[in-house]
N, CA and C atoms of all chains as a GROMACS GRO file, in nm:
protein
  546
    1UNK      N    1  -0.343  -1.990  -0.104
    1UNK     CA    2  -0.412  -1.875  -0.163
    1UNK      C    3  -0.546  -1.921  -0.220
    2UNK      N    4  -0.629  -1.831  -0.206
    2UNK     CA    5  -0.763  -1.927  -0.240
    2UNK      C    6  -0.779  -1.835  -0.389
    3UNK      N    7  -0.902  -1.922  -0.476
    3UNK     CA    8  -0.930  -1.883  -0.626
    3UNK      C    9  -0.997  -1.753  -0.629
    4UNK      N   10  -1.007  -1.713  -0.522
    4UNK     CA   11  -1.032  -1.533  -0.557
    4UNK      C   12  -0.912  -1.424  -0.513
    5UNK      N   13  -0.845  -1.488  -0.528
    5UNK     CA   14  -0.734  -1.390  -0.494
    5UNK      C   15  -0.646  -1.326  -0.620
    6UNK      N   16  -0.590  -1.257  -0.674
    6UNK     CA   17  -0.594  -1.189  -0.773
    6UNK      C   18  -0.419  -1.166  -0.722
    7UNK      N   19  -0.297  -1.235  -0.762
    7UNK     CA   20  -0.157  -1.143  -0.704
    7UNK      C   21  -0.107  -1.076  -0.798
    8UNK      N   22  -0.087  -0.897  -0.774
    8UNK     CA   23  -0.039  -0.793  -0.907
    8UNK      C   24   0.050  -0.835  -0.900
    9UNK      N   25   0.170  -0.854  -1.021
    9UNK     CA   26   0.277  -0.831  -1.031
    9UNK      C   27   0.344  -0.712  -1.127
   10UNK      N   28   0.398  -0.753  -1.236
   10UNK     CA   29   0.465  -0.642  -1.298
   10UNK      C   30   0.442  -0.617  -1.439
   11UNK      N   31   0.275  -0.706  -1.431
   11UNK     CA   32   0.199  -0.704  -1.586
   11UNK      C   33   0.125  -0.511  -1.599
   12UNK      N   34   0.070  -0.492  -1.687
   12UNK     CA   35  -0.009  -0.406  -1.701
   12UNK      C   36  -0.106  -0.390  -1.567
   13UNK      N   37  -0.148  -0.250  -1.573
   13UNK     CA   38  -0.282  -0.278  -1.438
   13UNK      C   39  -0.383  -0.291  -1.467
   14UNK      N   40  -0.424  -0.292  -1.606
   14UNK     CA   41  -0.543  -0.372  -1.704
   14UNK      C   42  -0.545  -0.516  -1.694
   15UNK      N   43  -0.438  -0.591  -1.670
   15UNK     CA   44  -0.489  -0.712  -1.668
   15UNK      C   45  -0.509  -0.764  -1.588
   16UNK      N   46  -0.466  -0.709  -1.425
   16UNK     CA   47  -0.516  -0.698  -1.310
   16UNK      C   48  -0.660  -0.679  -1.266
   17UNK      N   49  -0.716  -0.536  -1.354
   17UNK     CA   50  -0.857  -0.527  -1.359
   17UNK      C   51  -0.942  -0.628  -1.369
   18UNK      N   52  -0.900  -0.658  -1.478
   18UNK     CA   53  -0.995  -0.776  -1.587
   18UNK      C   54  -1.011  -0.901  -1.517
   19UNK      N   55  -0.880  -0.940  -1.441
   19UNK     CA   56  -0.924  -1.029  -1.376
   19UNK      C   57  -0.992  -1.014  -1.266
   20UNK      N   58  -1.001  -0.928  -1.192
   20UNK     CA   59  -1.098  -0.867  -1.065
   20UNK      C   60  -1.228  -0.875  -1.151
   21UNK      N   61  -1.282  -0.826  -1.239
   21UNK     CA   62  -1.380  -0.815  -1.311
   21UNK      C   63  -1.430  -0.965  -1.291
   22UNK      N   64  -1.350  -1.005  -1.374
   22UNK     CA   65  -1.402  -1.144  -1.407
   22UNK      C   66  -1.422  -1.220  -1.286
   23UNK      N   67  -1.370  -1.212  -1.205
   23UNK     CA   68  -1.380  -1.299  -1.065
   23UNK      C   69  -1.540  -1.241  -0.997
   24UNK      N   70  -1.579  -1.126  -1.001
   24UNK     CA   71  -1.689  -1.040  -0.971
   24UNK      C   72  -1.788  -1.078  -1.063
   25UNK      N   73  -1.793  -1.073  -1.182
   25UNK     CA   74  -1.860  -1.127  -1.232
   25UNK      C   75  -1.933  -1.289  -1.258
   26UNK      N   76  -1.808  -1.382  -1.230
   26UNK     CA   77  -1.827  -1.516  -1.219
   26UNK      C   78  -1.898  -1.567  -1.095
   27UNK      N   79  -1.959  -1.436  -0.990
   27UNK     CA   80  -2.022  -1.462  -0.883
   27UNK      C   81  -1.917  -1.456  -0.736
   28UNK      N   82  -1.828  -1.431  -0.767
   28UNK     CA   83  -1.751  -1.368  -0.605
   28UNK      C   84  -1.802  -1.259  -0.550
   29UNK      N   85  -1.834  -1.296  -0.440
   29UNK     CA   86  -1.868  -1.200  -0.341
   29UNK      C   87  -1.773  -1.143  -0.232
   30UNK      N   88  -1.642  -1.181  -0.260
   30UNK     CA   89  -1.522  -1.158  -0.185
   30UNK      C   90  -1.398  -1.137  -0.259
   31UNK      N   91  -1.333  -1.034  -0.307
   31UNK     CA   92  -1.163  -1.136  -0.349
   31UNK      C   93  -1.097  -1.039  -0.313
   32UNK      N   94  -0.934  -1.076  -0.313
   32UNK     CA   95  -0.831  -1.025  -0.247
   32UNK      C   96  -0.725  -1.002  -0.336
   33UNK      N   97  -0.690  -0.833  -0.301
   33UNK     CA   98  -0.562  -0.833  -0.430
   33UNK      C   99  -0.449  -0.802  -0.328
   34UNK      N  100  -0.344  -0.906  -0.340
   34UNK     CA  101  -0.219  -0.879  -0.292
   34UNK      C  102  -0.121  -0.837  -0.412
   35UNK      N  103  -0.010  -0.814  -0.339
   35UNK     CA  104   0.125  -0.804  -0.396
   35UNK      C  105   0.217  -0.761  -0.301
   36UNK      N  106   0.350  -0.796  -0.342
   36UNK     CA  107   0.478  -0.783  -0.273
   36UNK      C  108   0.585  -0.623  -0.338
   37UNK      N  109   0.610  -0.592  -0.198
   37UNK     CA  110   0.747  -0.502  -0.315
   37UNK      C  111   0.698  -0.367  -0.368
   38UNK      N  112   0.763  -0.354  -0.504
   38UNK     CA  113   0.723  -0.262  -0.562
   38UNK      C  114   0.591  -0.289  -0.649
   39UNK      N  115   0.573  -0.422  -0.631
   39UNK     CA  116   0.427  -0.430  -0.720
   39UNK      C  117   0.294  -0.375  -0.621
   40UNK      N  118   0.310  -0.352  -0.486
   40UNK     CA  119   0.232  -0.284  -0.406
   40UNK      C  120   0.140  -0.109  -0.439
   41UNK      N  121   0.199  -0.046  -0.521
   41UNK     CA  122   0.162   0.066  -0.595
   41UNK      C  123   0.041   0.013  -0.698
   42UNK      N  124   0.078  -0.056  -0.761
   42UNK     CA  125  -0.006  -0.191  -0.854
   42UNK      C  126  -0.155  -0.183  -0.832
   43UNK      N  127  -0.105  -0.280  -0.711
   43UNK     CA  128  -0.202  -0.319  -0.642
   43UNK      C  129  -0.324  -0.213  -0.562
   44UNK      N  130  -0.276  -0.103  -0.542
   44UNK     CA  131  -0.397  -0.033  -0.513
   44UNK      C  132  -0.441   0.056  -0.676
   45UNK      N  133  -0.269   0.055  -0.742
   45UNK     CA  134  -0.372   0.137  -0.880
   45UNK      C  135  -0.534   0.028  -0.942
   46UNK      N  136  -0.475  -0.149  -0.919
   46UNK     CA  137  -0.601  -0.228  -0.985
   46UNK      C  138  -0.742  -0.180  -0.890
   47UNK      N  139  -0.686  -0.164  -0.744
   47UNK     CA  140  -0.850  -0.118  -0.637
   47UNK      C  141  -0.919  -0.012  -0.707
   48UNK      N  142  -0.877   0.083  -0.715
   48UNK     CA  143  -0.942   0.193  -0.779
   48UNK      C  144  -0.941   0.237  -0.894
   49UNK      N  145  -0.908   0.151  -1.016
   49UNK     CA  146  -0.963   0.114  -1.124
   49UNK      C  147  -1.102   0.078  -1.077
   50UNK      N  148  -1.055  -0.057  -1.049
   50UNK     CA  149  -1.211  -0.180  -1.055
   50UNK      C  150  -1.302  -0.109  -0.970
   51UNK      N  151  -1.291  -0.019  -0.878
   51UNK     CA  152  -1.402   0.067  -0.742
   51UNK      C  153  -1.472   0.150  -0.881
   52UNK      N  154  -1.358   0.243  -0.891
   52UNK     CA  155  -1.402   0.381  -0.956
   52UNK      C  156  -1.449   0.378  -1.134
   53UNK      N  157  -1.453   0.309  -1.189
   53UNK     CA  158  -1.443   0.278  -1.354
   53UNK      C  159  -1.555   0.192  -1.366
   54UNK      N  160  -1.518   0.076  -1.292
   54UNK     CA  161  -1.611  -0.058  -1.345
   54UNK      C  162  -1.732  -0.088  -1.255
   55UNK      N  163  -1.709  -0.098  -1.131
   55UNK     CA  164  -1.759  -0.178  -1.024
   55UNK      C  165  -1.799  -0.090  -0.916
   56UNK      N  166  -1.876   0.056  -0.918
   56UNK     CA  167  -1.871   0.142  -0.777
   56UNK      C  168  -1.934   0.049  -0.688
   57UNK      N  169  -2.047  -0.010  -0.730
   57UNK     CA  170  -2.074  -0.121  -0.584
   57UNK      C  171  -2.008  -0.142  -0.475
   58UNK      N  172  -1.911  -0.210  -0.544
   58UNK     CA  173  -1.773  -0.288  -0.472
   58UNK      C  174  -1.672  -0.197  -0.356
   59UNK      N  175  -1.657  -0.206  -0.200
   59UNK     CA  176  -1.633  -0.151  -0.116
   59UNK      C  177  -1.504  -0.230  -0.102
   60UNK      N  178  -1.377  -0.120  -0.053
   60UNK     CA  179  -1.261  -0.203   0.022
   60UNK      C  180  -1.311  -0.237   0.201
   61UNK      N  181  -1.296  -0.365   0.204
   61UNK     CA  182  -1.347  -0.420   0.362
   61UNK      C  183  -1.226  -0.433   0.432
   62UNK      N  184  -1.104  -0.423   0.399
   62UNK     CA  185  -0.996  -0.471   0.466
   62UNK      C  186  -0.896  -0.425   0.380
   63UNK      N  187  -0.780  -0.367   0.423
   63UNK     CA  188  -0.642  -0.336   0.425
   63UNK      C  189  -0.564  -0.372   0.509
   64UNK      N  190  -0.488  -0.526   0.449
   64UNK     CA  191  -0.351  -0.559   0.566
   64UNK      C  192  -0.260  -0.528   0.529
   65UNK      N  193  -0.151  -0.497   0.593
   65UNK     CA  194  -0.023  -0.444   0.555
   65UNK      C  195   0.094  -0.582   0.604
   66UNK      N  196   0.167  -0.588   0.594
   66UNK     CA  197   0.295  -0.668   0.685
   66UNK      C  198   0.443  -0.700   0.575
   67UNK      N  199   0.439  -0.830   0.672
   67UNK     CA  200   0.630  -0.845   0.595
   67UNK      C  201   0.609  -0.974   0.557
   68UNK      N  202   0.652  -1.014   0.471
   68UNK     CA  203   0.719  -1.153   0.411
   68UNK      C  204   0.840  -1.188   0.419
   69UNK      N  205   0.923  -1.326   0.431
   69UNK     CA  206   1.025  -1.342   0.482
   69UNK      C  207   1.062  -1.425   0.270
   70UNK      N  208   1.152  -1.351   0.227
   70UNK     CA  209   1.189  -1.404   0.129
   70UNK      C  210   1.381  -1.521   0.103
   71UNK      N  211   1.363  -1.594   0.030
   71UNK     CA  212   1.481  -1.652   0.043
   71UNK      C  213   1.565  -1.618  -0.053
   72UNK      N  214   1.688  -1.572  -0.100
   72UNK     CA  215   1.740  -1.483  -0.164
   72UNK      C  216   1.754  -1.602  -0.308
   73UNK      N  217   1.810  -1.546  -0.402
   73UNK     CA  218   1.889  -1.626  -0.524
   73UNK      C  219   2.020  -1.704  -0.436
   74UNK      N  220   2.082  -1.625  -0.442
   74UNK     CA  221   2.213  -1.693  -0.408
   74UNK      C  222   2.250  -1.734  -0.276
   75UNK      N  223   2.336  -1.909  -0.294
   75UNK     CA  224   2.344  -1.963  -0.178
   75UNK      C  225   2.397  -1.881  -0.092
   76UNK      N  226   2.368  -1.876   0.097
   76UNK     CA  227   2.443  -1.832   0.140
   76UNK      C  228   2.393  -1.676   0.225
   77UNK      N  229   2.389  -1.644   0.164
   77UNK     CA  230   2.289  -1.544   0.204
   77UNK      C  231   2.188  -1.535   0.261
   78UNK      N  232   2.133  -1.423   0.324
   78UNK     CA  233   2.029  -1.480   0.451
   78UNK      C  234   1.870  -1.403   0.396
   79UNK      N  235   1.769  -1.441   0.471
   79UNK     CA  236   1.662  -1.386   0.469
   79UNK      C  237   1.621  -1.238   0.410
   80UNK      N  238   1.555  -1.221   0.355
   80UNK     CA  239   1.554  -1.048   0.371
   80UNK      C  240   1.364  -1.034   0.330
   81UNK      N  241   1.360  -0.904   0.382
   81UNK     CA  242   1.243  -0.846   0.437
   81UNK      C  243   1.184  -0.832   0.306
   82UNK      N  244   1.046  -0.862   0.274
   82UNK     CA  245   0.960  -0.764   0.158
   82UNK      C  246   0.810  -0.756   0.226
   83UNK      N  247   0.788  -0.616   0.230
   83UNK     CA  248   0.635  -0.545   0.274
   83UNK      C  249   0.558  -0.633   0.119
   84UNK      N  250   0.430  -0.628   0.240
   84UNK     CA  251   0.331  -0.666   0.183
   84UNK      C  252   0.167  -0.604   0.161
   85UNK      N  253   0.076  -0.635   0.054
   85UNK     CA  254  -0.043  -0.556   0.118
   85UNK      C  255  -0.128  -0.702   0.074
   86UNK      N  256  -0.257  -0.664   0.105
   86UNK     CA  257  -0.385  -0.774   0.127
   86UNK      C  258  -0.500  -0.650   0.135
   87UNK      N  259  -0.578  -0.639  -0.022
   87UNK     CA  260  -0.649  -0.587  -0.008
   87UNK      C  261  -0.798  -0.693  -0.052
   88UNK      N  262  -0.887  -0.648   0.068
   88UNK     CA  263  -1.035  -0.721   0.080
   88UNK      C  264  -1.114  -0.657  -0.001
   89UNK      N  265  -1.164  -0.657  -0.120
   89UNK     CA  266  -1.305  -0.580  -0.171
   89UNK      C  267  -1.422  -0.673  -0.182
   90UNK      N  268  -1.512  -0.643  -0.178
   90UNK     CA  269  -1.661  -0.710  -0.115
   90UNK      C  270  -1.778  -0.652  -0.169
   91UNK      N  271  -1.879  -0.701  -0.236
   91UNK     CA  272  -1.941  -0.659  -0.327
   91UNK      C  273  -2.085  -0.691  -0.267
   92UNK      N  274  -0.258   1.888   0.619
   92UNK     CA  275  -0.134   1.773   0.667
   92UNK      C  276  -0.106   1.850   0.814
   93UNK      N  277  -0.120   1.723   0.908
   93UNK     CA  278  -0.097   1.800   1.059
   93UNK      C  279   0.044   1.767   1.054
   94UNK      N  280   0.130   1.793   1.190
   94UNK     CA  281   0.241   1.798   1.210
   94UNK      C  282   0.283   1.664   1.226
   95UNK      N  283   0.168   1.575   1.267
   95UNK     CA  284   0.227   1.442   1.328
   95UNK      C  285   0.212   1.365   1.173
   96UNK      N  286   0.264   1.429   1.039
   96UNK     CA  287   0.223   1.341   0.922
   96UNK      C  288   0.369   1.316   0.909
   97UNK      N  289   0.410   1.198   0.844
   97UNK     CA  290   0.512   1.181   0.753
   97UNK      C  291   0.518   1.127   0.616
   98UNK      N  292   0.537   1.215   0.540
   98UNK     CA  293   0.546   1.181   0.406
   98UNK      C  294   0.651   1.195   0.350
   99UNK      N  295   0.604   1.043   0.293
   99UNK     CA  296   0.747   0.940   0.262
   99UNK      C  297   0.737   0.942   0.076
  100UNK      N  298   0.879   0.969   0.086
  100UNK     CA  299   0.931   1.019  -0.085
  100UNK      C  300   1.026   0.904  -0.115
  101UNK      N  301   1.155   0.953  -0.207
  101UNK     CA  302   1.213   0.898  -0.279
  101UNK      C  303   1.362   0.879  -0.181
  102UNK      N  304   1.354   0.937  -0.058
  102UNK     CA  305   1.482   0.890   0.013
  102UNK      C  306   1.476   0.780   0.100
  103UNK      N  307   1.606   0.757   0.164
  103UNK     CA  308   1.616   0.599   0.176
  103UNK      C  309   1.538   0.610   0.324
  104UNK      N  310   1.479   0.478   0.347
  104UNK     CA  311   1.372   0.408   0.454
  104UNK      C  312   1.406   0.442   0.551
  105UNK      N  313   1.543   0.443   0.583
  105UNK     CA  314   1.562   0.480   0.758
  105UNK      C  315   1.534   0.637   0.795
  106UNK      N  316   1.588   0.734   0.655
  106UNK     CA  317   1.554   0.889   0.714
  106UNK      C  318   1.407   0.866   0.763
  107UNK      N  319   1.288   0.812   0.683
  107UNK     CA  320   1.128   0.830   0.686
  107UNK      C  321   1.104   0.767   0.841
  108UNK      N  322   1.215   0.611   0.883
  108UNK     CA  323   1.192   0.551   1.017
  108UNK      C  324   1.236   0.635   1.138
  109UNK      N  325   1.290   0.694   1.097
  109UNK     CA  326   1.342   0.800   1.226
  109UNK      C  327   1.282   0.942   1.246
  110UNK      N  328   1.234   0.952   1.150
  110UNK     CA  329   1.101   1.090   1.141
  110UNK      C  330   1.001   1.021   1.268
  111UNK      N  331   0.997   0.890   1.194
  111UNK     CA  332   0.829   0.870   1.297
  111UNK      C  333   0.909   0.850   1.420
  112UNK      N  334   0.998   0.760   1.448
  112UNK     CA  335   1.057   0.771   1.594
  112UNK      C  336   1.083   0.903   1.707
  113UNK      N  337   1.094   0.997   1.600
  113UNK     CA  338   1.103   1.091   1.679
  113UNK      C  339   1.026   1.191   1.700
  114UNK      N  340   0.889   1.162   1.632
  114UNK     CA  341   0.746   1.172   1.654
  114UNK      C  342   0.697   1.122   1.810
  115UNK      N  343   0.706   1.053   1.822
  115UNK     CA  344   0.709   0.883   1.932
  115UNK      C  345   0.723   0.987   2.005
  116UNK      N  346   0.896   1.001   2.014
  116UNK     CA  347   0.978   1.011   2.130
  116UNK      C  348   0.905   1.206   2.205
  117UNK      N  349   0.853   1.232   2.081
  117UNK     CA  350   0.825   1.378   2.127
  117UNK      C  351   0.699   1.358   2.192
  118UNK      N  352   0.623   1.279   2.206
  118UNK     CA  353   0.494   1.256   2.285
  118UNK      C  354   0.389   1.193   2.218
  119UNK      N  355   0.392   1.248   2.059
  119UNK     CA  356   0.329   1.197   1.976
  119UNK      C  357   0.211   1.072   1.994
  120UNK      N  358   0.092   1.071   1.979
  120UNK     CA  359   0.029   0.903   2.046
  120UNK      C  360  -0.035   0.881   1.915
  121UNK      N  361  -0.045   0.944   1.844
  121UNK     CA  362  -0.078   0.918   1.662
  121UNK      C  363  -0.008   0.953   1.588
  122UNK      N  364   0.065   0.899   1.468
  122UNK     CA  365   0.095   0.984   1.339
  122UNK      C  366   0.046   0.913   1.245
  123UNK      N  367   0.059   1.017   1.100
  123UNK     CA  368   0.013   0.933   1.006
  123UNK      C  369   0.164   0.919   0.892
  124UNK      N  370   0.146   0.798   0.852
  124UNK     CA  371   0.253   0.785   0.736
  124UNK      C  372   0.152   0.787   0.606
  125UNK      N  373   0.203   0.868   0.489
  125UNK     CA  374   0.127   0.922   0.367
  125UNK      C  375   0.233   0.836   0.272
  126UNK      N  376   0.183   0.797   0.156
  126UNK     CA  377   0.271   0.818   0.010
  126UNK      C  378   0.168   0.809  -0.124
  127UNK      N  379   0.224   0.822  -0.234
  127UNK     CA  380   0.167   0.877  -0.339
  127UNK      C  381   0.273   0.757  -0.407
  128UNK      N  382   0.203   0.672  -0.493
  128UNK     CA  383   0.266   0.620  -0.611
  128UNK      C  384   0.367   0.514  -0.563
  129UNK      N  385   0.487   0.559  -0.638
  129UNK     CA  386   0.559   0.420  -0.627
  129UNK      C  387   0.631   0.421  -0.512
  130UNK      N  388   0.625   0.573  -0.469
  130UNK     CA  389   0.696   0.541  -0.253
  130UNK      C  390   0.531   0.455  -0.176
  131UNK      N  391   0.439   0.408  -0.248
  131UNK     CA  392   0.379   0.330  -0.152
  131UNK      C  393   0.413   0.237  -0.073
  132UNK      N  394   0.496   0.202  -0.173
  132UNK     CA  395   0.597   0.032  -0.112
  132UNK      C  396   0.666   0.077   0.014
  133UNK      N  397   0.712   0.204  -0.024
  133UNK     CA  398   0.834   0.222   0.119
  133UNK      C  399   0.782   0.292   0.236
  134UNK      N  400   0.670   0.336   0.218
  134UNK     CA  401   0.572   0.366   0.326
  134UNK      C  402   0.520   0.277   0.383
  135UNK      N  403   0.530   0.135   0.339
  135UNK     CA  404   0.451   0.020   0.432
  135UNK      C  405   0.614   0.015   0.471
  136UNK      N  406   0.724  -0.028   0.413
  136UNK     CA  407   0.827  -0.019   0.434
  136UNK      C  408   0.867   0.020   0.541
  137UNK      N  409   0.870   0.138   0.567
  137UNK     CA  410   0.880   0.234   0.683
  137UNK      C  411   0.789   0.194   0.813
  138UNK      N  412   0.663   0.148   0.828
  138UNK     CA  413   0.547   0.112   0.919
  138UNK      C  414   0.626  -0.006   0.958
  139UNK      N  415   0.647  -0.101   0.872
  139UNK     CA  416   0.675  -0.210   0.943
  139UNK      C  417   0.813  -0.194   1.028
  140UNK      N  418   0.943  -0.181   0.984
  140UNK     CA  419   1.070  -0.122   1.038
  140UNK      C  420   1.021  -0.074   1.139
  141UNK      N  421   0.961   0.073   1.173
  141UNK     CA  422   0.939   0.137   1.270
  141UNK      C  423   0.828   0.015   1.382
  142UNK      N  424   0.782  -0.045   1.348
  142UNK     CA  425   0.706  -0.122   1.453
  142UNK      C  426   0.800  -0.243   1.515
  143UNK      N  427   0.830  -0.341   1.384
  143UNK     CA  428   0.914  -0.447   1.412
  143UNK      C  429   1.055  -0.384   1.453
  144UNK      N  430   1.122  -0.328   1.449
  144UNK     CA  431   1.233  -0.304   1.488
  144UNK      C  432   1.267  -0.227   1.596
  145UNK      N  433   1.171  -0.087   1.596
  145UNK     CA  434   1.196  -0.010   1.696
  145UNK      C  435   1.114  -0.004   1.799
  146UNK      N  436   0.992  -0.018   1.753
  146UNK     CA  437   0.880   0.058   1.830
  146UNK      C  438   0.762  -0.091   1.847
  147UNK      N  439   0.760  -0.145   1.929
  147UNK     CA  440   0.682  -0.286   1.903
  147UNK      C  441   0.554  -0.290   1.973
  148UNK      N  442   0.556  -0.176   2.081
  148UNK     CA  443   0.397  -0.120   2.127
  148UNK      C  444   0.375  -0.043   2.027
  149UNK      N  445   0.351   0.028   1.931
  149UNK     CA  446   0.268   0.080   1.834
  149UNK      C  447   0.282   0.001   1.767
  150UNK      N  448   0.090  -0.002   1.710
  150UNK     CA  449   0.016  -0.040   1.614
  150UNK      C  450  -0.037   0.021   1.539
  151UNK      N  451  -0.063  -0.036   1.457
  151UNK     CA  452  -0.132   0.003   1.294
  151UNK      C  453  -0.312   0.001   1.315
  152UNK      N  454  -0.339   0.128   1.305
  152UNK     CA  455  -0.457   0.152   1.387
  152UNK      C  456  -0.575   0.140   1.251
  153UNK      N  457  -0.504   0.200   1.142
  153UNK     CA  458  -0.634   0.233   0.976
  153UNK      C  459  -0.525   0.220   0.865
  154UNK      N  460  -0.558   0.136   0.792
  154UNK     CA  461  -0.444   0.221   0.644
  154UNK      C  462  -0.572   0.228   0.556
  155UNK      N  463  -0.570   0.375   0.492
  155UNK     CA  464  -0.634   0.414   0.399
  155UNK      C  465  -0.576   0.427   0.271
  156UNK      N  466  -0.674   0.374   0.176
  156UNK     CA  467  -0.567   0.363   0.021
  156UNK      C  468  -0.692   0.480  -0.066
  157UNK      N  469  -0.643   0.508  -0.136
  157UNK     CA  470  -0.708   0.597  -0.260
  157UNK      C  471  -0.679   0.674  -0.324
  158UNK      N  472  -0.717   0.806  -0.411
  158UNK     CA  473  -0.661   0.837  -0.566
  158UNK      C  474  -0.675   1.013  -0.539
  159UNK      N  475  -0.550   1.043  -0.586
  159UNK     CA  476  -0.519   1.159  -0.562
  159UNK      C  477  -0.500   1.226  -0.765
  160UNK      N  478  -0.568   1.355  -0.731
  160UNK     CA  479  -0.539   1.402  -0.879
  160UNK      C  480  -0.429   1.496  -0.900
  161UNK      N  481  -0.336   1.481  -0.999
  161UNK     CA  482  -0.246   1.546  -1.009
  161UNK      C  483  -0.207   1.656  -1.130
  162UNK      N  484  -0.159   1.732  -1.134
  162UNK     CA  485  -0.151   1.872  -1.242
  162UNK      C  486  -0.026   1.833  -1.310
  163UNK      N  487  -0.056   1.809  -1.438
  163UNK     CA  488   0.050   1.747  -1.523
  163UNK      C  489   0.128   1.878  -1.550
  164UNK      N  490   0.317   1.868  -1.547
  164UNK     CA  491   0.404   1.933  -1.614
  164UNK      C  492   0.342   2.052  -1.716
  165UNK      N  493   0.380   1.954  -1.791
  165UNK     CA  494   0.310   2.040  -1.986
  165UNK      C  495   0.148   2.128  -1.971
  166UNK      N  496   0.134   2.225  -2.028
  166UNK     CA  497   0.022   2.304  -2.007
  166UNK      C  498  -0.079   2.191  -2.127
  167UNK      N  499  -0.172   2.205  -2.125
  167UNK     CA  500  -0.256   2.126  -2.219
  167UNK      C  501  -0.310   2.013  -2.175
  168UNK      N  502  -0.234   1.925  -2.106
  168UNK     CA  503  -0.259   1.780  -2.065
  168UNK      C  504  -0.366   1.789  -1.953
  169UNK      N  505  -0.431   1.662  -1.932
  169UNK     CA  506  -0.532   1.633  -1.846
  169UNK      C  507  -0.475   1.610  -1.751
  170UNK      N  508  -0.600   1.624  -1.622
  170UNK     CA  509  -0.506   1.546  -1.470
  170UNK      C  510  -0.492   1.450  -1.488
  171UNK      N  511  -0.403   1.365  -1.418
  171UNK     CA  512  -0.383   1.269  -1.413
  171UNK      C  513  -0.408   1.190  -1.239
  172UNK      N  514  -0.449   1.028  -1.274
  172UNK     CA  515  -0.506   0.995  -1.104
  172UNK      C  516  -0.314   0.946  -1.056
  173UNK      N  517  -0.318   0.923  -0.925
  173UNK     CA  518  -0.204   0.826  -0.885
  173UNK      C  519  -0.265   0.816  -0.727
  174UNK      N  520  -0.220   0.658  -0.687
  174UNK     CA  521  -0.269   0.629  -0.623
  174UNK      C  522  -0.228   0.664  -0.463
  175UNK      N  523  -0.326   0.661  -0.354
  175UNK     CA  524  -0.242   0.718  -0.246
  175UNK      C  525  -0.251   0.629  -0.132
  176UNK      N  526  -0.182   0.646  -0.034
  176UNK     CA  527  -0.171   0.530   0.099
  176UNK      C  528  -0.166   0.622   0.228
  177UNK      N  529  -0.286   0.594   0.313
  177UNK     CA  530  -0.249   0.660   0.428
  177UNK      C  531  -0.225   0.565   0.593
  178UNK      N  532  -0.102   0.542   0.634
  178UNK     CA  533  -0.111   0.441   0.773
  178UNK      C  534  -0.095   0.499   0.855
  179UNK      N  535  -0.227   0.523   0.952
  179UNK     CA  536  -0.242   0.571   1.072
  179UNK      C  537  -0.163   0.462   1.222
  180UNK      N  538  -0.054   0.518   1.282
  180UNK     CA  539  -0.003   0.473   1.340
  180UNK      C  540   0.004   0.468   1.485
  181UNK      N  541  -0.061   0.418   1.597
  181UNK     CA  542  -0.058   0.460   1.716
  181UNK      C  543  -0.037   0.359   1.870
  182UNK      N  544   0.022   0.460   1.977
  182UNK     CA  545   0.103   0.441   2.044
  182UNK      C  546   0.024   0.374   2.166
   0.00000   0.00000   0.00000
């Protein structure tokens, strides 16, 4: 994962922002907000925060979607599926 | 919302995967999968299933993300944003 990548999880979507901010501000001209799961809702509420509030400049360049292959807690048990997103904003 | 939309709610993944399949199967060469909020997750959910599992010639042609305003319950209150997902799907 490279240092502009930003992953939501299940913090506030303010602190998601802030760090998009800050990455934009520290001179990125690229970064990427993923997340897995249900943190995927997240993840586009931080896009359009940081688009619409802070940053209109800032354009989404890319929306990937796909699957991740996760390994469960408990021995024994097999693989299971979690959707993913990969969002590009570009300033 | 054209006919070839599916919007995906709070029921389980396979009813939403078999909507679009039988989109497909009716001739269909585009649909779109929609969600609002926290069914975002299961709307990528649904895209991937329906591609990886059933349908492995359709591709994921656009996903559009952005903010839908909504009319709060209680009289008095402001709109409120929530976020939206659109995956254009084709055959």
């Amino acid at each position: 994962m490279s240092e502009n990548t930003v992953l939501v999880g299940a913090k506030p979507v303010m602190n998601y922002v802030l760090a998009c901010i800050t990455l934009f501000h520290g001179g990125a001209k690229e970064i990427n907000i993923k997340a897995r799961g249900k943190a995927i809702s997240r993840a586009i509420d931080v896009e359009e925060v940081v688009r619409r509030r802070f940053l209109p400049d800032v354009k989404v360049k890319r929306v990937g979607i796909g699957t991740d292959q996760v390994a469960p807690n408990e021995e024994g048990s097999s693989l299971t599926n979690v959707s993913t997103i990969d969002i590009t904003l570009v300033r």
